[in-house]
C-alpha positions as CSV (number, residue, x, y, z in Angstrom):
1,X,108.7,107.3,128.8
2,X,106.3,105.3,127.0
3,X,104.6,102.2,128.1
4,X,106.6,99.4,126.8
5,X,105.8,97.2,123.6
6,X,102.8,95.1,124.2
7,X,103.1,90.8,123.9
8,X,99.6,89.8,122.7
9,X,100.9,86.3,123.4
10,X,101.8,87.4,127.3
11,X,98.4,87.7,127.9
12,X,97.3,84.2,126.7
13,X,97.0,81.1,129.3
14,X,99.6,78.3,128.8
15,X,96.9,75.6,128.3
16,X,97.0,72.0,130.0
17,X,94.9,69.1,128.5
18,X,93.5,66.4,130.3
19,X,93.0,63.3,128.0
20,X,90.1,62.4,130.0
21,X,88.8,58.2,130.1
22,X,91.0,56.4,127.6
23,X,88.1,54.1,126.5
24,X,86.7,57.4,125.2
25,X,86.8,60.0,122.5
26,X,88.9,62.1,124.4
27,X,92.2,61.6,122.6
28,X,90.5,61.6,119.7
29,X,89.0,64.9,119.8
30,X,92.4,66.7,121.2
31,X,94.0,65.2,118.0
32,X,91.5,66.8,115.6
33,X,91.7,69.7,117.8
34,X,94.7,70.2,117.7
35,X,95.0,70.3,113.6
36,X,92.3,72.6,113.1
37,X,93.2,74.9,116.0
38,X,95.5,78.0,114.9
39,X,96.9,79.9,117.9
40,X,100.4,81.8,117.9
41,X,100.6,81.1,122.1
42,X,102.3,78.5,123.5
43,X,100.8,74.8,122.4
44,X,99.1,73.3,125.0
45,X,100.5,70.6,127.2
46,X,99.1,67.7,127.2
47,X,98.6,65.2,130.1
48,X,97.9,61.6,129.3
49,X,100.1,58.0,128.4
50,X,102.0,58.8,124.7
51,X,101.6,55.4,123.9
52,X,97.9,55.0,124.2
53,X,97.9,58.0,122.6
54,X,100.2,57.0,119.7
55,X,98.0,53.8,119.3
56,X,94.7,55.9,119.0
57,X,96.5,58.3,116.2
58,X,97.7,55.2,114.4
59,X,94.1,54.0,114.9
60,X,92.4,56.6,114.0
61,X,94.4,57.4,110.5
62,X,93.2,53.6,109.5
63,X,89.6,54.5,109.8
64,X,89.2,58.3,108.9
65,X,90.9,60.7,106.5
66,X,90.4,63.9,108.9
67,X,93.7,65.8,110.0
68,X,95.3,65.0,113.2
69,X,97.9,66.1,115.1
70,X,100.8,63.8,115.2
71,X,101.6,62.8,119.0
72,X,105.0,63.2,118.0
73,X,105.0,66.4,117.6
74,X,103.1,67.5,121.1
75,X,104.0,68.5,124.4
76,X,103.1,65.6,126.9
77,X,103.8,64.8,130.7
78,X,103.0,60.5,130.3
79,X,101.1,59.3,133.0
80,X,101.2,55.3,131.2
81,X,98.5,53.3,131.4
82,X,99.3,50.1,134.0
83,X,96.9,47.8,131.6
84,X,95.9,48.3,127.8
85,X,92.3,49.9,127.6
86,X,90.4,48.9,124.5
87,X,88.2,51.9,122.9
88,X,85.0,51.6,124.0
89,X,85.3,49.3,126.1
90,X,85.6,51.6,129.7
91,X,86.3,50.0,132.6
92,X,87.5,50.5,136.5
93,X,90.8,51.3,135.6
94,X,89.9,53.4,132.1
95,X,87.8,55.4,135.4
96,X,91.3,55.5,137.6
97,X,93.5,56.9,134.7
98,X,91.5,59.5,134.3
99,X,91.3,60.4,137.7
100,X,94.9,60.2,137.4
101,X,95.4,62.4,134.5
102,X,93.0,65.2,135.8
103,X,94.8,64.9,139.0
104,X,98.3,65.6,137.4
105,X,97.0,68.1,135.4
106,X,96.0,70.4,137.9
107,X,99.0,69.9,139.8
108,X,100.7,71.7,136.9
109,X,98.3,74.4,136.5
110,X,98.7,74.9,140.1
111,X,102.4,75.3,139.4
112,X,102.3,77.3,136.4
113,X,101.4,80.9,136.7
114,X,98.8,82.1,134.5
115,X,98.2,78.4,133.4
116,X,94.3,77.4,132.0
117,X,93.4,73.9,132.7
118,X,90.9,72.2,129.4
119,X,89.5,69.1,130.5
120,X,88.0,65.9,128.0
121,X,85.7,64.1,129.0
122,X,85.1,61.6,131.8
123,X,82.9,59.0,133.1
124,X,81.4,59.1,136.3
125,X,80.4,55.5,137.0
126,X,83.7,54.5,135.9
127,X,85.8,56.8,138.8
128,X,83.0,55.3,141.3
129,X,84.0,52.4,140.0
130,X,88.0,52.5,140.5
131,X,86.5,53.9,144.0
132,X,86.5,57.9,143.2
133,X,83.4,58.8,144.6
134,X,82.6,62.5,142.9
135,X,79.6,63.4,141.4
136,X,81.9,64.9,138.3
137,X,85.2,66.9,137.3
138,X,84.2,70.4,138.7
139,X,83.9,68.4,142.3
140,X,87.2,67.1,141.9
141,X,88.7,70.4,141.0
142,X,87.2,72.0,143.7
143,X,88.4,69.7,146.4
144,X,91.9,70.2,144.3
145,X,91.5,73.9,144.7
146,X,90.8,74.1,148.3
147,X,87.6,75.7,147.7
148,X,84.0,75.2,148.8
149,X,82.2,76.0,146.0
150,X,82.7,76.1,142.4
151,X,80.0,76.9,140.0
152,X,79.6,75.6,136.3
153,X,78.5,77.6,133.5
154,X,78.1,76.6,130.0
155,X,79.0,79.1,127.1
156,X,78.8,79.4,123.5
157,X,79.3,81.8,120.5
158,X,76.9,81.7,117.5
159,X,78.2,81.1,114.2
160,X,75.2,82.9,112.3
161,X,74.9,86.0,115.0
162,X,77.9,86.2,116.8
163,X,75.3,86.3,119.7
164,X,76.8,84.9,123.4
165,X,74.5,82.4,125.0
166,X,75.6,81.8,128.7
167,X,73.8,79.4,131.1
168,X,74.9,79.3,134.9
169,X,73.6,76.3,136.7
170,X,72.6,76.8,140.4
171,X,72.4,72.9,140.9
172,X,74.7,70.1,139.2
173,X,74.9,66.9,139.6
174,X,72.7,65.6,142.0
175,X,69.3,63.7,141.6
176,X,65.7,65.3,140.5
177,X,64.6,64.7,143.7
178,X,66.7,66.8,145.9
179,X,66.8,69.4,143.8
180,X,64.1,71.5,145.8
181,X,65.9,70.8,148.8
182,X,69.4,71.7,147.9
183,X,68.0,75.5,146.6
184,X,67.5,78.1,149.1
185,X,67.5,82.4,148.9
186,X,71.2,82.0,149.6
187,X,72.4,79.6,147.2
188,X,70.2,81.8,144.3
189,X,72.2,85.1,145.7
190,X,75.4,83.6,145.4
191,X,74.8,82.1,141.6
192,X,73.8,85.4,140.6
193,X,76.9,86.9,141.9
194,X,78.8,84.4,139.6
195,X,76.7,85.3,136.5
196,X,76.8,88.6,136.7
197,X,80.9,88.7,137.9
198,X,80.9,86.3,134.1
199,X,78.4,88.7,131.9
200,X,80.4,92.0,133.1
201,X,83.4,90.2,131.4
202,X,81.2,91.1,128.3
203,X,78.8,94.4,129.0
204,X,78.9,96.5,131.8
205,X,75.4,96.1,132.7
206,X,74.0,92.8,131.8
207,X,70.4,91.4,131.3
208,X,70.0,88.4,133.9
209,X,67.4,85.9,133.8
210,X,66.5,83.3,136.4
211,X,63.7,80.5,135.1
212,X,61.7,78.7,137.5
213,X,61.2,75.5,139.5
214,X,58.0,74.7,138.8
215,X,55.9,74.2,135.2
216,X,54.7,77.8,134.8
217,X,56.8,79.2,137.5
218,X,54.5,77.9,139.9
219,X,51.8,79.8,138.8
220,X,51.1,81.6,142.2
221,X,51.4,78.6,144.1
222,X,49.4,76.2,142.5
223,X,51.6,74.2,140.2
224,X,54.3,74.6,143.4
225,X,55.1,76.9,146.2
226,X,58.7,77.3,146.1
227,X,58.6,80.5,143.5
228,X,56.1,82.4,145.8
229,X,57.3,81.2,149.3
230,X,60.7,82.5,148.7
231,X,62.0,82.7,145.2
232,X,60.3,85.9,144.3
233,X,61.5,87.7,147.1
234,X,65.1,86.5,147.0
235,X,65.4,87.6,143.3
236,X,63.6,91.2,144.1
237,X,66.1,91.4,147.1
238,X,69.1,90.2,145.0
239,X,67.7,93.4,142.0
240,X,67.3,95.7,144.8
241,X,71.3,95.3,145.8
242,X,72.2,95.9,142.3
243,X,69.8,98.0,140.8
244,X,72.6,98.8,137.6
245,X,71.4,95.1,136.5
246,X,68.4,94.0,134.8
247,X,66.9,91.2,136.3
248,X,63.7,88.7,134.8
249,X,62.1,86.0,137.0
250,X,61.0,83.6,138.0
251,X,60.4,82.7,134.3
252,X,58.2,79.7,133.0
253,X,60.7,77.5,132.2
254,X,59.3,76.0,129.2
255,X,59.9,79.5,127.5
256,X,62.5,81.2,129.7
257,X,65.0,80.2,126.6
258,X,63.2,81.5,123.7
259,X,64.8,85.0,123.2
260,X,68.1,82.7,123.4
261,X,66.4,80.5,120.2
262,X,65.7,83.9,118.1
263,X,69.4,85.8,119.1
264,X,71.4,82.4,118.2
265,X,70.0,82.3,115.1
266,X,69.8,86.1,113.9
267,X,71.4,88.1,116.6
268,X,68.6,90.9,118.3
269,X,67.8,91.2,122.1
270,X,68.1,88.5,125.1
271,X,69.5,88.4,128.2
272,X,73.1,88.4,128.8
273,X,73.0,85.3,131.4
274,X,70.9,82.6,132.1
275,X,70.5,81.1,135.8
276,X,68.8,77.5,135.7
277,X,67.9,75.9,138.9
278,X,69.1,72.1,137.8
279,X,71.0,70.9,135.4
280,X,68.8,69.3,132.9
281,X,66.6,72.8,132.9
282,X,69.7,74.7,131.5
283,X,71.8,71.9,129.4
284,X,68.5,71.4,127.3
285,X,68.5,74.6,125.8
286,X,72.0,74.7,125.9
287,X,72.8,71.5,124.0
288,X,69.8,72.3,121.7
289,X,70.6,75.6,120.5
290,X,74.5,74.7,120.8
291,X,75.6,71.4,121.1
292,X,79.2,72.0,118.9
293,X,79.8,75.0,120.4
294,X,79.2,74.8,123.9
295,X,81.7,75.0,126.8
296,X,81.6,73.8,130.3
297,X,83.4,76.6,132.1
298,X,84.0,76.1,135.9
299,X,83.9,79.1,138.2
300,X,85.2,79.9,141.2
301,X,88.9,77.9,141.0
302,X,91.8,80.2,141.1
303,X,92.6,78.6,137.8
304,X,90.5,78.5,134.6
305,X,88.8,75.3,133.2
306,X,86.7,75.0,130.5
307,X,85.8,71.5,128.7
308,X,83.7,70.5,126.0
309,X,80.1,70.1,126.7
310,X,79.6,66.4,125.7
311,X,80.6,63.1,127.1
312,X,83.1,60.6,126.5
313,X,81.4,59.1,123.2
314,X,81.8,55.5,124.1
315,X,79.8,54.1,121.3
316,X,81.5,55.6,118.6
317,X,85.3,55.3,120.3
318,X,87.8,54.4,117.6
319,X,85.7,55.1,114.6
320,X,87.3,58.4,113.8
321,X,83.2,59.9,113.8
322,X,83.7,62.2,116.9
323,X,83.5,66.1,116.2
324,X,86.2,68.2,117.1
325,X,84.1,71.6,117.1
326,X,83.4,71.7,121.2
327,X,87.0,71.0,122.2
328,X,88.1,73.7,119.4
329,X,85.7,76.1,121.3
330,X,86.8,74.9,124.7
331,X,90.7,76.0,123.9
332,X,89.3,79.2,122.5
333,X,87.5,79.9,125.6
334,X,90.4,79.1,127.7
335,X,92.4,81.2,125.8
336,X,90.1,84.2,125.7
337,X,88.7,83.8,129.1
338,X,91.7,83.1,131.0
């Protein structure tokens, strides 16, 4: 007998959408989205209050002439806002809905098999504020997912090349300061493991590359000592147990990204994965090179989340300026990736 007829479809995540902070472009985003976004799967489910959401469509059809999907017309478990939220104006309880929201929407992903979670964005001093102390979503998720450690990576397509830039951070959210002290052999070992378990998804045998801590990756100790006292030797260790993978570093910082600059424009040779030791070292480049295209992608949930890479917009809230291209990307990833 033959192998039965193949559903395309079957293989695509059900997607749930968290609205994110209702003071912020969040809504706004999923309904341009959500016009431009042609997918024969199932349409996503949205999680979020309908009337807030009606109220920002009616909103934003006053003030812009871009297409929108009409709430009407989507999927969407209504959490309802207690008190009205005014765009733009966030607050503690703007904060607690979105806690809310992303709560409730991993509880359905959790319950749906196969199911990708896409995530807009939040505000962190406005959770601490309505007293949800996490240093972002991928914290939250994790404690959600009953796991220890889950790792974020940012990804992006070129439109000129069709070139993949991926950017694993090994730190996230914590402060400049303890950055040094929250990186050790182990944590660098581990990261890679992500990365590469991520660039296989694409070739085989990927091109790694770790950038430094220091200016000029210390510079044999004496613009720091953290790349010679124990970096070096972690990443020749880490090559040694996978000799099929090629692995760079400690690069200079300041120019571990520039093969990234000359493939995102016209395509050619880079590494496959790029480990930065703190945040701001790998989201600059990112967000340079990127900024439209870009997806937050958490690993290490037994679900999939990706989100768009920027934040909640509060400034331009209700105006109908936010672009739609990140969240368009962060569907498509969720879809493809999941």
């Amino acid at each position: 007998m033959g192998d039965p007829p193949s559903d395309s479809n079957a293989k695509r995540p059900r997607l749930i959408v968290s609205l994110g902070d209702p003071a912020g472009i969040g809504g706004e985003v999923v309904l341009k989205a959500l016009a431009r976004w042609s997918s024969e799967a199932e349409p996503p489910l949205l999680v979020g209050c309908r009337r807030w959401l009606e109220e920002n469509y009616q909103q934003l059809k006053r003030c812009s002439d871009a297409p929108l999907a009409d709430p009407a017309g989507l999927e969407l478990l209504d959490c309802p806002l207690e008190h009205p939220v005014q765009a733009g104006a966030p607050n503690a309880r703007s904060g607690d809905a979105s806690f809310l929201w992303l709560s409730e929407a991993v509880a359905l992903v959790k319950r749906s098999k196969g199911a990708a979670l896409v995530t807009a964005p939040i505000a962190k001093q406005y959770w601490h504020a309505a007293g949800h102390h996490y240093p972002g979503q991928t914290e939250r998720l994790a404690e959600l997912a009953g796991v220890q450690n889950a790792s974020m990576l940012f990804t992006a397509r070129s439109p000129q090349s069709g070139w993949r830039l991926n950017t694993l951070l090994a730190t996230t959210h914590i402060p400049l300061q303890q950055v040094p002290k929250a990186l050790n052999r182990e944590r660098v070992q581990a990261k890679l493991d992500v990365l590469l378990g991520f660039c296989r998804r694409f070739r085989p045998n990927p091109t790694l590359a770790v950038a430094g801590l220091n200016p000029h990756a210390g510079e044999a100790g004496r613009l720091g000592h953290e790349e010679a006292s124990w970096l070096e030797a972690a990443l020749q260790d880490w090559a040694a147990r996978n000799p099929d993978v090629r692995l760079l570093g400690p690069l200079p910082p300041d120019t571990c990204w520039l093969s990234a600059g000359l493939a995102w424009r016209q395509g050619g040779d880079a590494p496959d994965g790029f480990l930065a030791l703190y945040h701001d070292q790998g989201l600059i480049p990112v967000k340079l090179l990127a900024f439209d295209q870009a997806v937050n992608t958490s690993l290490g949930l037994p679900f999939l989340r990706t989100s768009p890479d920027h934040g909640t917009g509060f400034d331009i809230a209700g105006r109908g300026l936010a672009r739609s291209e990140s969240m368009i990307a962060a569907l498509e990833a969720a879809q493809e990736l999941g």
